[in-house]
C-alpha atoms as an extended CHARMM CRD file, in Angstrom:
* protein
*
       147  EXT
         1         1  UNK       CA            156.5890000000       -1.0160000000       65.8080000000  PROA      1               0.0000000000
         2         2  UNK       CA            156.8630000000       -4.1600000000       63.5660000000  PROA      2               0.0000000000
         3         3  UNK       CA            156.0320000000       -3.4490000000       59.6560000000  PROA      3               0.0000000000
         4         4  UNK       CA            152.4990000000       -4.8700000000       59.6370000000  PROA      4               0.0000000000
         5         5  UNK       CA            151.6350000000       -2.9030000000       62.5690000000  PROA      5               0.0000000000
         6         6  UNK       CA            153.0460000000        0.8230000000       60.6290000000  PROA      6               0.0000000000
         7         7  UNK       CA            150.9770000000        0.0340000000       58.2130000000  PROA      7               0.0000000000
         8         8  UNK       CA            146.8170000000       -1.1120000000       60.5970000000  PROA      8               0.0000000000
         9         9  UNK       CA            145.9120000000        2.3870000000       59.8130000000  PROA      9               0.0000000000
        10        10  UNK       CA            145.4080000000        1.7140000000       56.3860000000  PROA      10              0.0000000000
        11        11  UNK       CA            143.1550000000       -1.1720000000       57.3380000000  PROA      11              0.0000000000
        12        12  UNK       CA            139.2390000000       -0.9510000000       55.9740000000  PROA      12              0.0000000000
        13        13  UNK       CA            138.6190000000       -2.2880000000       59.6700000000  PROA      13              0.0000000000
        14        14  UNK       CA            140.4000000000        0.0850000000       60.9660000000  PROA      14              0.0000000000
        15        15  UNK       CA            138.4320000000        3.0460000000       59.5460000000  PROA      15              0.0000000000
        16        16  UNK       CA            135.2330000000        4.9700000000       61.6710000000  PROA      16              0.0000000000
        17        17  UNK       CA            134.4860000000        6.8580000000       57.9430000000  PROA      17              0.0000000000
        18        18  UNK       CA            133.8380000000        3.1190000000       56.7320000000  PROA      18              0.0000000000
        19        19  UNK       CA            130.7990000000        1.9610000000       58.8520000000  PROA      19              0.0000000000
        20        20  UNK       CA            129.2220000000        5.8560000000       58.7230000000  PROA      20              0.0000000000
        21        21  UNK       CA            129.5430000000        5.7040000000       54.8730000000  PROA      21              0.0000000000
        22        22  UNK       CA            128.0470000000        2.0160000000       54.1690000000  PROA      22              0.0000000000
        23        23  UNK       CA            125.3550000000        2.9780000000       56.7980000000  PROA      23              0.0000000000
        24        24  UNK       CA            124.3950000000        6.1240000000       55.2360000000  PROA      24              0.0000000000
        25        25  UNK       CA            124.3980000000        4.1220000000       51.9860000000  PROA      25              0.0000000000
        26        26  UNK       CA            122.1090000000        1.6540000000       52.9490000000  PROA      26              0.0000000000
        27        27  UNK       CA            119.7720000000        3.7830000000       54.9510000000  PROA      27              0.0000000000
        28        28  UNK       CA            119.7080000000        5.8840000000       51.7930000000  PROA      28              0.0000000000
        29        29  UNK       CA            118.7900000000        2.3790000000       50.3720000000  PROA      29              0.0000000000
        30        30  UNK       CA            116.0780000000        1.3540000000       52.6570000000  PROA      30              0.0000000000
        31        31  UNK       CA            114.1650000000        4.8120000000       52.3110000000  PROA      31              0.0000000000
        32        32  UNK       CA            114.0260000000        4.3020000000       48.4260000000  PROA      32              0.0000000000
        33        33  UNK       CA            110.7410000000        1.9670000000       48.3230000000  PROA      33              0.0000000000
        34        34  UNK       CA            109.0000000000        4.1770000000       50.5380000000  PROA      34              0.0000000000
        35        35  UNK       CA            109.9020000000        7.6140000000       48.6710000000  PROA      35              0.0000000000
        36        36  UNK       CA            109.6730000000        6.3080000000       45.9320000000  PROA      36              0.0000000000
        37        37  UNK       CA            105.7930000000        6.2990000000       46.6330000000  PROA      37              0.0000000000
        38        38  UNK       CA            106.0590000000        9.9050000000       47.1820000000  PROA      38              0.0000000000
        39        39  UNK       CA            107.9110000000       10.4800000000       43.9210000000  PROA      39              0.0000000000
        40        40  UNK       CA            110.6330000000       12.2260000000       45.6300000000  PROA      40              0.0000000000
        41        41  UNK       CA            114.5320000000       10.9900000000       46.1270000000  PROA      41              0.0000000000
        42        42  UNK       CA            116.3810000000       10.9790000000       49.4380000000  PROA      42              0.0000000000
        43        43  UNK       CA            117.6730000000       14.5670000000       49.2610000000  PROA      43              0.0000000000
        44        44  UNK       CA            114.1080000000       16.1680000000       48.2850000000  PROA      44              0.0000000000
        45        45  UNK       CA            112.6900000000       14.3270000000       51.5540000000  PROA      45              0.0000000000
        46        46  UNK       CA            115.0790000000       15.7580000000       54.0360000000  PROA      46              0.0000000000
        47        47  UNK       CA            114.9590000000       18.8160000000       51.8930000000  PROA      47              0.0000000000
        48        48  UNK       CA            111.0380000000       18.9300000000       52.8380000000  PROA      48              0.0000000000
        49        49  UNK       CA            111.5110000000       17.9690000000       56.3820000000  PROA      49              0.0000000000
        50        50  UNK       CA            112.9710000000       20.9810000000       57.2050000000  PROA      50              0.0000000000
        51        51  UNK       CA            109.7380000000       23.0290000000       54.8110000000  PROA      51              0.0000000000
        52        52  UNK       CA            107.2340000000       21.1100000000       56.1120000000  PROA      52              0.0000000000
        53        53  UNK       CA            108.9740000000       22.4700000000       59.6530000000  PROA      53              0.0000000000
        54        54  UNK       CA            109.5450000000       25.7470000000       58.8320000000  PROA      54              0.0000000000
        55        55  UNK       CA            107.3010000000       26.8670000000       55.5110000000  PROA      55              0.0000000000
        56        56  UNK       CA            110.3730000000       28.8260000000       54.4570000000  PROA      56              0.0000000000
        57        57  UNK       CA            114.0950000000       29.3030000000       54.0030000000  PROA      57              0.0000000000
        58        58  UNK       CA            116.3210000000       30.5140000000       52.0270000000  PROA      58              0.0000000000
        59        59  UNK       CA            118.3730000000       28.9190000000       50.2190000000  PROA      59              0.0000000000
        60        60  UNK       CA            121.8020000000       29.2270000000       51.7820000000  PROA      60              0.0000000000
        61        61  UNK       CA            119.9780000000       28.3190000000       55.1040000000  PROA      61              0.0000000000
        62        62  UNK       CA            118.8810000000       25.4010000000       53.5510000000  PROA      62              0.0000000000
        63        63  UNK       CA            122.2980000000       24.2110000000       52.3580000000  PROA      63              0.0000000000
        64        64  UNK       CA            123.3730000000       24.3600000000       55.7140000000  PROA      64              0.0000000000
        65        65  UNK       CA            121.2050000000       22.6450000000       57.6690000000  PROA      65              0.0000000000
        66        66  UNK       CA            121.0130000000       19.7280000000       55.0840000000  PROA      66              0.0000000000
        67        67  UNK       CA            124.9800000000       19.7740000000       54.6770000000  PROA      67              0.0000000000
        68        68  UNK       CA            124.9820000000       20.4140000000       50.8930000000  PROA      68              0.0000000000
        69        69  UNK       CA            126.2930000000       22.8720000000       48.5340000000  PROA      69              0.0000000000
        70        70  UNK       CA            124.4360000000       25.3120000000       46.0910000000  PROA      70              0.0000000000
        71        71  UNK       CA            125.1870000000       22.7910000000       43.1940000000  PROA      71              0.0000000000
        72        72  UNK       CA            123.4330000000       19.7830000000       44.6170000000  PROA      72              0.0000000000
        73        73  UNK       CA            120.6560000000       22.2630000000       46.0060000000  PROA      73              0.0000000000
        74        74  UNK       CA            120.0450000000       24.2970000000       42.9870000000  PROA      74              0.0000000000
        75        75  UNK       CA            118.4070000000       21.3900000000       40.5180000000  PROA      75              0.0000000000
        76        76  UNK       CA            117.0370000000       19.5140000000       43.4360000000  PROA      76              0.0000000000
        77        77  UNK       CA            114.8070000000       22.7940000000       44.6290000000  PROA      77              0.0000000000
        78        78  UNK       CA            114.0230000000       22.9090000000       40.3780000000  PROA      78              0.0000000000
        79        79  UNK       CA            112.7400000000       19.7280000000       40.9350000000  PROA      79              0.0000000000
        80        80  UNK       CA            110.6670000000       19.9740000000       43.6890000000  PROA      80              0.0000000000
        81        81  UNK       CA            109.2940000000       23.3700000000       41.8680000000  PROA      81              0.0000000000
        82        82  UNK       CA            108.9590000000       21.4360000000       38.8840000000  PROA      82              0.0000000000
        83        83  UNK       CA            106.7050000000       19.0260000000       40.9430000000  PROA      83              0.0000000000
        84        84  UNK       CA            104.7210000000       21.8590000000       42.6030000000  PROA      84              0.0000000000
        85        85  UNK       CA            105.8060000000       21.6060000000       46.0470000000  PROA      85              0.0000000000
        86        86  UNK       CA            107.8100000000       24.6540000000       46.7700000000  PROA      86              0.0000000000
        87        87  UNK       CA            108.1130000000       28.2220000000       44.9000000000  PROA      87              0.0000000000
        88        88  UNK       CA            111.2590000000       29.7640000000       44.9330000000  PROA      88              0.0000000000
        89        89  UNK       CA            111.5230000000       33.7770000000       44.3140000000  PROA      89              0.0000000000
        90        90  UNK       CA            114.4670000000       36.7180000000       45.1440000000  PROA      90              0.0000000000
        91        91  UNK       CA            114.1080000000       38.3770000000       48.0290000000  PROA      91              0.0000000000
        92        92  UNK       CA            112.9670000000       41.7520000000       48.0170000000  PROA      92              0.0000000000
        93        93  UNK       CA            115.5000000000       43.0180000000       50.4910000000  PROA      93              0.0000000000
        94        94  UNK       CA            118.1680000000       41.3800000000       48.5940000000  PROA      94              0.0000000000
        95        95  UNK       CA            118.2970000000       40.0910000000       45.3690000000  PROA      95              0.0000000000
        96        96  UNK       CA            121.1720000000       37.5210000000       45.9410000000  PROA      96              0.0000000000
        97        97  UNK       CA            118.9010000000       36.0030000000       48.7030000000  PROA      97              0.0000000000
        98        98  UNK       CA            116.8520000000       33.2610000000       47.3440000000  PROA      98              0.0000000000
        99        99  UNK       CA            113.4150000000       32.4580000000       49.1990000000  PROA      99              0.0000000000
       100       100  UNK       CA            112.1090000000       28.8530000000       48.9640000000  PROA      100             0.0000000000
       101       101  UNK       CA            108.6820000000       28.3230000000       50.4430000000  PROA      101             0.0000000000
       102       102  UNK       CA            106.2380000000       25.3740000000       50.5120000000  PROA      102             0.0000000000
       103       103  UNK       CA            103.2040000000       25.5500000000       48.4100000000  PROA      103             0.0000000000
       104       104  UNK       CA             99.4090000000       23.8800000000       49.2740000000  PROA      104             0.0000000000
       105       105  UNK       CA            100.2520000000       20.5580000000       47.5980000000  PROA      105             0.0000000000
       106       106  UNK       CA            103.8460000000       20.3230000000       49.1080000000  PROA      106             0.0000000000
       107       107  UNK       CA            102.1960000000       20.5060000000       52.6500000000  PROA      107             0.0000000000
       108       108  UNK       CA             99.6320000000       17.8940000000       51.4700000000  PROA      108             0.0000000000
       109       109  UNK       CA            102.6680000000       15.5320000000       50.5290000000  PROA      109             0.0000000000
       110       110  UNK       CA            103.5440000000       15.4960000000       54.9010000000  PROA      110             0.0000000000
       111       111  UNK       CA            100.2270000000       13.5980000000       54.8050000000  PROA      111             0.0000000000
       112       112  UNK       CA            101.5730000000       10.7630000000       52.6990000000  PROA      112             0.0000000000
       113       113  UNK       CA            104.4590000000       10.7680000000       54.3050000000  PROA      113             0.0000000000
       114       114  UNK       CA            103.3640000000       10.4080000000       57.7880000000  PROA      114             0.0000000000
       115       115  UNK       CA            104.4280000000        6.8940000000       58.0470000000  PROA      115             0.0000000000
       116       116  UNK       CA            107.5760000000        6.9010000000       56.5300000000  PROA      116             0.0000000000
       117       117  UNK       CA            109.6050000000        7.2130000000       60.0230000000  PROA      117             0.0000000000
       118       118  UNK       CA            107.9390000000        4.7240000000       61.6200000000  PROA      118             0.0000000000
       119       119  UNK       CA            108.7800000000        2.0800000000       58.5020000000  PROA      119             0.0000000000
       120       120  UNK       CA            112.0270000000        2.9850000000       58.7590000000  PROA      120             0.0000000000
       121       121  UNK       CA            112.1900000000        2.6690000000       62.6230000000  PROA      121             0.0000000000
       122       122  UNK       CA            111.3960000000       -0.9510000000       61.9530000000  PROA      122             0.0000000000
       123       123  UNK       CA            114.7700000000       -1.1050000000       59.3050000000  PROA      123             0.0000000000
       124       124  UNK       CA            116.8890000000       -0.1190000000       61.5180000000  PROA      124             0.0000000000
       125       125  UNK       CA            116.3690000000       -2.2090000000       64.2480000000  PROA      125             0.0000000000
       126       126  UNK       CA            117.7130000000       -0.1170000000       67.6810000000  PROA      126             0.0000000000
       127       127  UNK       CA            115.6860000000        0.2400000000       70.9880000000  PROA      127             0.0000000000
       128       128  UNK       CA            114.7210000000        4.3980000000       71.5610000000  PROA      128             0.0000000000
       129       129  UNK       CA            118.2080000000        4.4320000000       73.8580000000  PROA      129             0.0000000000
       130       130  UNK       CA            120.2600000000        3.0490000000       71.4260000000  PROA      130             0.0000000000
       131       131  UNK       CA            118.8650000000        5.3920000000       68.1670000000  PROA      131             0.0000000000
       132       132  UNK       CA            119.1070000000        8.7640000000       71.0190000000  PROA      132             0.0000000000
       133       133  UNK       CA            122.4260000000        7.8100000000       71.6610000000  PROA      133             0.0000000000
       134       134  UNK       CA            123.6870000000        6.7770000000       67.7660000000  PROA      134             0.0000000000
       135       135  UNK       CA            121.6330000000       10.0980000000       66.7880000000  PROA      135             0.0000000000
       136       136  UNK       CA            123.4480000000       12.4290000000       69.5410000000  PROA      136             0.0000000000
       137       137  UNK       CA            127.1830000000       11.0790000000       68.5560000000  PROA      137             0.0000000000
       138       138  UNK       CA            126.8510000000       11.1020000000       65.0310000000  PROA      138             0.0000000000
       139       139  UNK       CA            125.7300000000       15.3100000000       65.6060000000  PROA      139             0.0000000000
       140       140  UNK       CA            128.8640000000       15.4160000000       67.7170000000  PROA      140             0.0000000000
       141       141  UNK       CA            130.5090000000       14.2900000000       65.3850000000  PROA      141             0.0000000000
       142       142  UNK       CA            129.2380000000       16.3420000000       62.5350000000  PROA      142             0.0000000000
       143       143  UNK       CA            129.7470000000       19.4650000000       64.8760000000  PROA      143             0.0000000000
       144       144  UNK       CA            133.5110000000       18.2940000000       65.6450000000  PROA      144             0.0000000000
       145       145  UNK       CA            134.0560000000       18.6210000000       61.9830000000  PROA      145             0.0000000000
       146       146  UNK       CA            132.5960000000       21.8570000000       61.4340000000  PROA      146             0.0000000000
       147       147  UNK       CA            135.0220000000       23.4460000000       64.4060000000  PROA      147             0.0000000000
């Protein structure tokens, strides 16, 4: 192995976490305009995705499914409260459980936000086999790393 070949690993090209993280960044980037019309950030939509789903969760639920930890969660679910969409009270089984549930106004928010896949199907410009097949590697690869 010749020197500049030891050392193509090191390469930006040369890196899959590259392309994943500048995507993510600029999806991220795309969504802003339109939730920014719904007055909430990137990680309060996905966070009410999964309410306007399932009404409720608690909280360490939700940090799993959304891949975040209790810090990032904590003030973002404030927020949200703050802003009337969600309550959040102890469980009374278990104090150390947390309960978040979507209030009236946070399921009238889905309304607004109705359209916001579709604008952002026409960002990212992939036929329906391409986006099934991006969406079904990048979960295998999220489940690879959670082995």
């Amino acid at each position: 192995m010749s020197e500049s070949q030891k050392y193509d690993c090191l390469k930006l090209e040369n890196q899959i976490c590259f392309p994943l993280y500048a995507c993510a960044k600029e999806i991220v980037r795309k969504y802003k305009p339109f939730l920014d019309k719904l007055d909430l950030t990137y990680t309060q939509y996905i966070t009410m995705l999964i309410l306007w789903e399932k009404k409720q969760s608690n909280v360490k639920e939700l940090g799993k499914n959304l891949y975040l930890d209790s810090g990032t969660l904590t003030p973002l679910l404030k927020k949200l409260e703050s802003k009337g969409y969600i309550s959040r009270q102890r469980s009374e089984r278990d104090e150390r459980n947390l309960i978040v549930t979507i209030t009236d106004d946070g399921m009238k928010l889905r309304e607004r936000a109705l359209d916001v896949p579709s604008k952002m199907g026409k960002c990212v410009r992939l036929d329906k086999e391409q986006a099934e097949l991006l969406y079904k590697m990048l979960y295998q690869v999220l489940d690879s790393l959670d082995s």
